[in-house]
C-alpha positions as CSV (number, residue, x, y, z in Angstrom):
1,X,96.8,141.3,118.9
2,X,99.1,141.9,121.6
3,X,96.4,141.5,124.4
4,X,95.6,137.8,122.6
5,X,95.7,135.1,125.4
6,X,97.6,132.3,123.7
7,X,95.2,129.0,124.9
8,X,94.0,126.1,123.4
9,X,90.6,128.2,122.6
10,X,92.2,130.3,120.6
11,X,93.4,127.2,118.3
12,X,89.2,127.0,117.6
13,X,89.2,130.9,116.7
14,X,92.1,130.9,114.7
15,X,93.3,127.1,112.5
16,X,91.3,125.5,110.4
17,X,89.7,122.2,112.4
18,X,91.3,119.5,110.9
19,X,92.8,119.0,114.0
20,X,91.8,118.5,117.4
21,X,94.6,119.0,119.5
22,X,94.5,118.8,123.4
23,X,94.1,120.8,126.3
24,X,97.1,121.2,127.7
25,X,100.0,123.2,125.0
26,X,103.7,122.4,125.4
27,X,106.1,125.1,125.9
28,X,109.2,123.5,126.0
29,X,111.3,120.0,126.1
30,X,114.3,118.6,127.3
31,X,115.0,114.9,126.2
32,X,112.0,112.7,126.8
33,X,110.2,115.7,129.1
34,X,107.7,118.1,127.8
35,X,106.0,121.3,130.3
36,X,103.4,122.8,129.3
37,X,102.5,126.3,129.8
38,X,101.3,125.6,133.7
39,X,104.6,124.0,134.0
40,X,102.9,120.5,134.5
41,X,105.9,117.8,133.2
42,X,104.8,115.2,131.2
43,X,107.2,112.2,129.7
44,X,106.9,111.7,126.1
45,X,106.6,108.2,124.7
46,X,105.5,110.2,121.4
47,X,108.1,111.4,120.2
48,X,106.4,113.7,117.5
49,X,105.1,110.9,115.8
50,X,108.4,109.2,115.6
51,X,110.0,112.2,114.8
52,X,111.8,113.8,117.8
53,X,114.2,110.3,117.5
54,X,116.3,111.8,120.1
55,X,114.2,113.8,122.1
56,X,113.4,118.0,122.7
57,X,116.2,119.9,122.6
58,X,119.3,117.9,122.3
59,X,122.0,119.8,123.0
60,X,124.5,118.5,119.5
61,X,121.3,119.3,117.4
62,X,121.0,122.5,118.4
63,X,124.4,123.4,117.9
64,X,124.4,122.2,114.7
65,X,121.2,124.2,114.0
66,X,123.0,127.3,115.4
67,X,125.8,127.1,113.2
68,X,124.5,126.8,110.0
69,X,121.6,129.1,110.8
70,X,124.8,131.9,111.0
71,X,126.4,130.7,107.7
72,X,123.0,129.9,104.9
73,X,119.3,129.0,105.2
74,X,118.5,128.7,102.0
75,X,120.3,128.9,98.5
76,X,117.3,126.7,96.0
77,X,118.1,124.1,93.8
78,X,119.6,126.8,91.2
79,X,122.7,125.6,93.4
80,X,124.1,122.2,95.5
81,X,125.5,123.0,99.0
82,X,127.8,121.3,101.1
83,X,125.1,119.9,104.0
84,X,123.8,118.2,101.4
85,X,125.6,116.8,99.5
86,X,127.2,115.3,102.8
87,X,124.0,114.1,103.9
88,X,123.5,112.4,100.9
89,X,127.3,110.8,101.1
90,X,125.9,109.1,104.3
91,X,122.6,107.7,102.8
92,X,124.4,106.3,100.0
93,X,127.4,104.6,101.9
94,X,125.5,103.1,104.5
95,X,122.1,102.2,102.4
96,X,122.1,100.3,99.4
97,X,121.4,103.5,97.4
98,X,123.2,105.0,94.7
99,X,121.4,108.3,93.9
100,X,119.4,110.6,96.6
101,X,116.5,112.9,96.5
102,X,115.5,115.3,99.6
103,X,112.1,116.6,100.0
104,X,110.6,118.2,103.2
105,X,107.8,114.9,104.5
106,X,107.2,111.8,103.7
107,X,104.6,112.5,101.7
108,X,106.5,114.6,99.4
109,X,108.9,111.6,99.5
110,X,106.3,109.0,98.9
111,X,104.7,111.1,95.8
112,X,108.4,111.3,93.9
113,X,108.8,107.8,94.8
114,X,105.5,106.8,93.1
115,X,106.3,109.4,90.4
116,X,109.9,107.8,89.7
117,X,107.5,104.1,89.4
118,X,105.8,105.3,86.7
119,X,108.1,107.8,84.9
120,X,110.6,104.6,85.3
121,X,107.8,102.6,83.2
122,X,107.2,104.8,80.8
123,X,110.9,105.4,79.4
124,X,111.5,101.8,79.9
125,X,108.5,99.8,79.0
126,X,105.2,100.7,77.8
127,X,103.0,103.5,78.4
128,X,100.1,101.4,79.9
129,X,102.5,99.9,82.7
130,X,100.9,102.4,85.4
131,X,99.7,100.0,87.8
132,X,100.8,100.6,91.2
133,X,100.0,98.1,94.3
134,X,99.3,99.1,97.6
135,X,97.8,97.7,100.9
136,X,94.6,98.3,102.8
137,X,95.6,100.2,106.2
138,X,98.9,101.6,104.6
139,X,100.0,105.1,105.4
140,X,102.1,107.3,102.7
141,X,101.0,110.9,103.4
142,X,98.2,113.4,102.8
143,X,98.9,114.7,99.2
144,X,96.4,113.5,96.7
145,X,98.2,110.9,94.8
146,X,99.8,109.8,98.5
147,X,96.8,109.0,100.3
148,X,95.0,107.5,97.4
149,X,98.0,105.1,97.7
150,X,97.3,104.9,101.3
151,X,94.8,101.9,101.9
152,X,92.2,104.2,104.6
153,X,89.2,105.2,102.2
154,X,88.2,107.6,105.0
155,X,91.3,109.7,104.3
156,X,90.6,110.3,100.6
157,X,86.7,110.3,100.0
158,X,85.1,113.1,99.2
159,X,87.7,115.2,97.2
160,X,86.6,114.2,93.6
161,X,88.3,111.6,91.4
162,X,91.2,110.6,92.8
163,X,94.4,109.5,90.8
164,X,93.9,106.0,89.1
165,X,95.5,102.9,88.7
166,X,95.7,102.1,92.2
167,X,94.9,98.6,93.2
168,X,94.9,97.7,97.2
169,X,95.2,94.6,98.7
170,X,95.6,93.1,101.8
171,X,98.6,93.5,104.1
172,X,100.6,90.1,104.0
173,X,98.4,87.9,102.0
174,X,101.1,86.6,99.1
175,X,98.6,84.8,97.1
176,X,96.4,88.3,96.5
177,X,100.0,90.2,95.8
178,X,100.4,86.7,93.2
179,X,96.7,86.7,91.7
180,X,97.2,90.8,91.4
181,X,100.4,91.8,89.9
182,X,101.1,91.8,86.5
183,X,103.7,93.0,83.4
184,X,100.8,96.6,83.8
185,X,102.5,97.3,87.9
186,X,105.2,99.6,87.5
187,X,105.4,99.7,91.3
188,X,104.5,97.8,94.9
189,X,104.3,100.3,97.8
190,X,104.7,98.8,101.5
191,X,105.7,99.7,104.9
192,X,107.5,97.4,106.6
193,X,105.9,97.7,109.4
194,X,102.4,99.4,109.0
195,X,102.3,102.7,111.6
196,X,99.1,104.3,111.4
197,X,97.0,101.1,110.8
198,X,97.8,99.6,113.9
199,X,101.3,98.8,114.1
200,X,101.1,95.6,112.7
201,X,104.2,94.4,111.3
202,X,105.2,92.5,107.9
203,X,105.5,88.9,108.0
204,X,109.1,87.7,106.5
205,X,108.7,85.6,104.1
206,X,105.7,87.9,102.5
207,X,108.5,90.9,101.9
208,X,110.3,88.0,100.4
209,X,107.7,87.2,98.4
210,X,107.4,90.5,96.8
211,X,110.7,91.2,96.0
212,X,110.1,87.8,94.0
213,X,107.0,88.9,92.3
214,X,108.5,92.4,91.4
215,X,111.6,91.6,89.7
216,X,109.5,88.9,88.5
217,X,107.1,91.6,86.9
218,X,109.9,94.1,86.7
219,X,108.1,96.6,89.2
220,X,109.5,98.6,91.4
221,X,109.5,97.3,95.3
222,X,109.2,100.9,97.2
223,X,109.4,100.5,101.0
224,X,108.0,103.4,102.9
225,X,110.2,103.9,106.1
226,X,109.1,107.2,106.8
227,X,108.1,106.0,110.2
228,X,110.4,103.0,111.3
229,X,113.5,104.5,109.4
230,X,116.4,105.8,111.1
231,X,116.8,103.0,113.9
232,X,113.2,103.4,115.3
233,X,113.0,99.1,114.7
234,X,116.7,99.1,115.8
235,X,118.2,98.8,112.4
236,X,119.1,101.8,110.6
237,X,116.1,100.9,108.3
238,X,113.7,98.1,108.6
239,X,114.9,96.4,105.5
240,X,118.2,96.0,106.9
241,X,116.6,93.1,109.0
242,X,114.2,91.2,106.5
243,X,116.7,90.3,104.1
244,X,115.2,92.2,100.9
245,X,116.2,95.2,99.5
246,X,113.4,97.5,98.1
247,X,114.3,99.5,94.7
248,X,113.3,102.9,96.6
249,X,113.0,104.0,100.1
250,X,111.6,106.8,101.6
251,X,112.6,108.3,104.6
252,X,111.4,111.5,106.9
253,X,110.4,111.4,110.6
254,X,113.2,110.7,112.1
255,X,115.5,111.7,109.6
256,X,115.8,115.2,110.7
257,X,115.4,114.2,114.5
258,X,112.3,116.8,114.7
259,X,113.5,119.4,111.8
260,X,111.7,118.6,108.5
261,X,113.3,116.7,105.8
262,X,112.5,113.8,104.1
263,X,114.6,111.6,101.2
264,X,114.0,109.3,98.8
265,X,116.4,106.4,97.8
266,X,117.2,104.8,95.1
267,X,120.0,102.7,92.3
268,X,121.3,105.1,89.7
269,X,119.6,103.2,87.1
270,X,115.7,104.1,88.5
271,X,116.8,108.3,89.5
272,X,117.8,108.5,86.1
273,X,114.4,108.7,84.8
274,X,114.2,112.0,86.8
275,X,115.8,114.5,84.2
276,X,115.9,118.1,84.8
277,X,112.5,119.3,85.0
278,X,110.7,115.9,85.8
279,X,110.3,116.8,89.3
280,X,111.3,119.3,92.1
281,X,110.9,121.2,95.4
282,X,111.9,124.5,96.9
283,X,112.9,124.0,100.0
284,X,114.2,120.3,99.6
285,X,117.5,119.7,100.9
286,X,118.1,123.2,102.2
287,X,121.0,123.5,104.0
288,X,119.4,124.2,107.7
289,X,117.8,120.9,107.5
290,X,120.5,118.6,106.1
291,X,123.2,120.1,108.7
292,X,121.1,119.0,111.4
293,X,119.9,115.7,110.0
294,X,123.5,115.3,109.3
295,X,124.5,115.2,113.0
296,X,120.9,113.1,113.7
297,X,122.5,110.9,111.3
298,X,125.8,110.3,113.3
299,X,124.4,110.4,116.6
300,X,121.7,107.7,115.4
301,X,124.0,105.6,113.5
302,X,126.1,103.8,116.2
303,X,125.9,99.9,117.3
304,X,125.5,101.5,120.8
305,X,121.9,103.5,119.7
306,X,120.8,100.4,117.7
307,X,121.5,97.8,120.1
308,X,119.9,100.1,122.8
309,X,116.2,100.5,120.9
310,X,116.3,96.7,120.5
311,X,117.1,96.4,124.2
312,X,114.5,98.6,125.2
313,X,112.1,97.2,123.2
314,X,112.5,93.9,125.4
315,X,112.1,96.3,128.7
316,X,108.8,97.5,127.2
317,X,107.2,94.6,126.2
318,X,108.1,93.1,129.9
319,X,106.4,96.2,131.6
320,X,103.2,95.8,129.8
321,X,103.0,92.2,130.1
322,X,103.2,92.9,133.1
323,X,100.8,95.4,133.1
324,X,98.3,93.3,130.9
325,X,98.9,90.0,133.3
326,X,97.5,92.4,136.4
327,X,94.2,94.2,134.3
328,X,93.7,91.8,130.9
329,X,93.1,94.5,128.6
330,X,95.4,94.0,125.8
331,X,95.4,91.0,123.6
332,X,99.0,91.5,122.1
333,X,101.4,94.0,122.3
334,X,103.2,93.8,118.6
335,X,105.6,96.4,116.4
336,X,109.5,96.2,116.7
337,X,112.3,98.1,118.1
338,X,110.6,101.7,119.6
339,X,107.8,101.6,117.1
340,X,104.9,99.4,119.6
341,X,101.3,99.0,119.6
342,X,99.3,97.6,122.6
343,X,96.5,96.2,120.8
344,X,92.9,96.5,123.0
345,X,91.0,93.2,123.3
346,X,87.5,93.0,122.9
347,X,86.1,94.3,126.6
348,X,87.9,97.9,125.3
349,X,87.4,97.8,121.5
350,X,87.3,101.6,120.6
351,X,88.6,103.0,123.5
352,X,92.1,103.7,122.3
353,X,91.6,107.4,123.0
354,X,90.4,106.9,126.7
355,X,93.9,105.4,127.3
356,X,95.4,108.0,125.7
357,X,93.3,110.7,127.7
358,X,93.7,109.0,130.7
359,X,97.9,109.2,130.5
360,X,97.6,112.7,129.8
361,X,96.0,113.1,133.5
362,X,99.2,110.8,134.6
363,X,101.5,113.2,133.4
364,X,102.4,110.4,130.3
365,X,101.8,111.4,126.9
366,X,101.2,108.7,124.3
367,X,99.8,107.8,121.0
368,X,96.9,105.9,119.2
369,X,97.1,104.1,115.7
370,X,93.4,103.7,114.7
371,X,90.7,103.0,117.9
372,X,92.1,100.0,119.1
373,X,96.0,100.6,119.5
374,X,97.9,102.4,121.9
375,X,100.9,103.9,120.1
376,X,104.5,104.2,121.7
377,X,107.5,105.9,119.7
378,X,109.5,107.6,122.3
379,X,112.7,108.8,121.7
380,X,115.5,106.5,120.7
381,X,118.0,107.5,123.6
382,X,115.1,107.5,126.0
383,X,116.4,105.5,129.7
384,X,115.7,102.7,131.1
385,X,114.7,104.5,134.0
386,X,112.7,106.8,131.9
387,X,110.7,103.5,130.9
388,X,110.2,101.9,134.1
389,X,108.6,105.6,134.9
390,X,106.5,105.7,132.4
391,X,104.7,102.6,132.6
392,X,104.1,103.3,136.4
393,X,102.2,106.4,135.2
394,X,101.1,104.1,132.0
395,X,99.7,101.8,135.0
396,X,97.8,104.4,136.3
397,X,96.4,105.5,133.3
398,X,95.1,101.4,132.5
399,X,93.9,101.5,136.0
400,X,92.1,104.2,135.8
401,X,89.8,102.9,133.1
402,X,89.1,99.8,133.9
403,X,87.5,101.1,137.0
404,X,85.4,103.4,135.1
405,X,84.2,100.3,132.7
């Protein structure tokens, strides 16, 4: 094993293929830089998925990493510990939660969430409230019940029966949420801004208009802000600036700043359906993960870092229209805060992935949500020089297909 030549072939020897990774590996970051194992430097307008909020390596991470990695790792649920329960201190006070549970993704998250819903129901109501509303092209993770939720078929066919009582509709039509919901929904799942399919964000007076319809129905309103929590739209959470408050939040990503965690939020009078026993984890809010998401949590959680993402978001959208008024290949650029999809008009439907290839040979690494968005979640303390860099390369990149088409 020692003579192994680590390379991308070996990924194709060795991991099972539900991936297909690129080329080129990264070694090591430093902010919003990434090398990889030539030493090629790339800029990352990735950010993990909307993860690394504040970039590879930050220095105030890592020394809060360091420290607690010298005092415990890990102590299970038999016990609290202190990182913890100060983490969850700082969710309540600045949310409008009351009661916190940490988990390690957002699936895990999103599958207590949904398992509060109905558990909620069940003590409360009747046994046949199990409905639970979701939306075509939604996003809540890869565990069974999760990705049933989800509203991308492709993701769950072909595993068996899935979990039932699932009902999807489509994303910001309030007359199919009104026809639909009924005293059988325990719950309403949503992002507030959908990530994965397409970065297409929620209209106003539809999140509105379910918060109506569920307390109308006495369902649960879960937001899913595993991706645009944690200032990525340039509030703390996304909620914060549609004037509705969901029952339980989810939140992951970003929370740990690139370490996983995840948490889900909620009023005293929902978690307390969650006795001893109804649910768990292992490595849930271990202490390694909450000390660091603790400092993410205080170096995110300024009105300098929030009013910056918004500001940036206005430097982005300038440099692509830009971009878009030279080549004409997008037909809107849409998403908030960090969290932006340039959406591919019809002359490049499907060619998402070229983009994306094509920045990679520019030294620019960006995203895709679905074949017809290009996907940028950079890190929240990213430049403004940083920017104006990486659409030159991002430039290039557009240039370069549209003389190949």
């Amino acid at each position: 094993m020692s003579n192994t030549q680590i390379t991308r072939a070996l990924f194709d020897q060795v991991m099972v293929p539900n991936y297909a990774p690129l080329n080129m590996i990264p070694v090591r970051g430093q902010g919003s830089l990434v090398w990889d194992q030539e030493d090629n430097e790339y800029l990352d307008l990735t950010g993990g998925i909307a993860v690394n909020a504040l970039g590879h390596a930050h220095p105030e991470l890592v020394a809060a990493l360091t420290e607690q990695a010298k005092k415990l790792w890990h102590v299970s649920n038999i016990y609290t510990n202190e990182p913890a329960l100060m983490l969850a201190q700082k969710l309540v006070d600045y949310t409008f939660a009351e009661k916190v549970f940490f988990a390690n993704s957002g699936a895990e998250a999103n599958e207590a969430a949904l398992k509060l819903a109905r558990r909620f129901a069940f003590d409360n109501a009747c046994k046949d409230k199990s409905e639970i509303i979701a939306f075509y092209k939604g996003f809540h993770g890869r565990t069974f019940f999760t990705v049933t939720a989800g509203g991308q078929a492709t993701y769950s066919d072909g595993f068996g029966p899935k979990p039932g009582d699932i009902t999807h509709l489509e994303y910001n039509d309030l007359e199919a949420l009104t026809n639909a919901i009924s005293e059988r929904t325990c719950a309403v799942i949503l992002e507030p801004l959908q990530g994965e399919g397409g970065i297409l964000p929620i209209d106003k007076v539809f999140a509105q208009g379910v918060r109506a319809l569920c307390d109308k129905y006495n369902a649960l309103m879960i937001f899913d802000e595993v991706q645009t929590g944690m200032g990525r739209t340039g509030d703390l959470f996304a909620y914060m600036g549609l004037g509705v408050t969901p029952d339980v939040l989810t939140s992951a990503k970003s929370l740990g700043a690139g370490f996983p965690i995840a948490a889900m939020l909620t009023l005293s009078k929902f978690a307390n359906s969650l006795t001893p026993g109804t649910h768990g984890t292992t490595f849930g809010g271990n202490p390694l993960a909450c000390a660091v998401a603790n400092k993410a949590f205080e170096l995110i959680n300024t009105p300098e870092m929030l009013r910056g993402v918004k500001d940036k978001e206005v430097l982005f959208r300038d440099l692509l229209a830009k971009i878009n008024d030279e080549f004409a290949v997008f037909k809107e650029i849409r998403g908030a805060g960090l969290l932006l999809g340039a959406v591919l008009n019809e002359q490049y439907q499907g060619r998402a992935k070229d983009f994306l290839l094509a920045s990679v040979e520019q030294g620019l690494l960006v995203l895709i949500a679905g074949a017809n968005v290009i996907r940028f979640a950079p890190a929240l303390n990213i430049s403004n020089e940083q920017i104006k860099q990486a659409m030159v390369k991002f430039r290039a990149a557009v240039q370069a297909i549209t003389l190949m088409s």
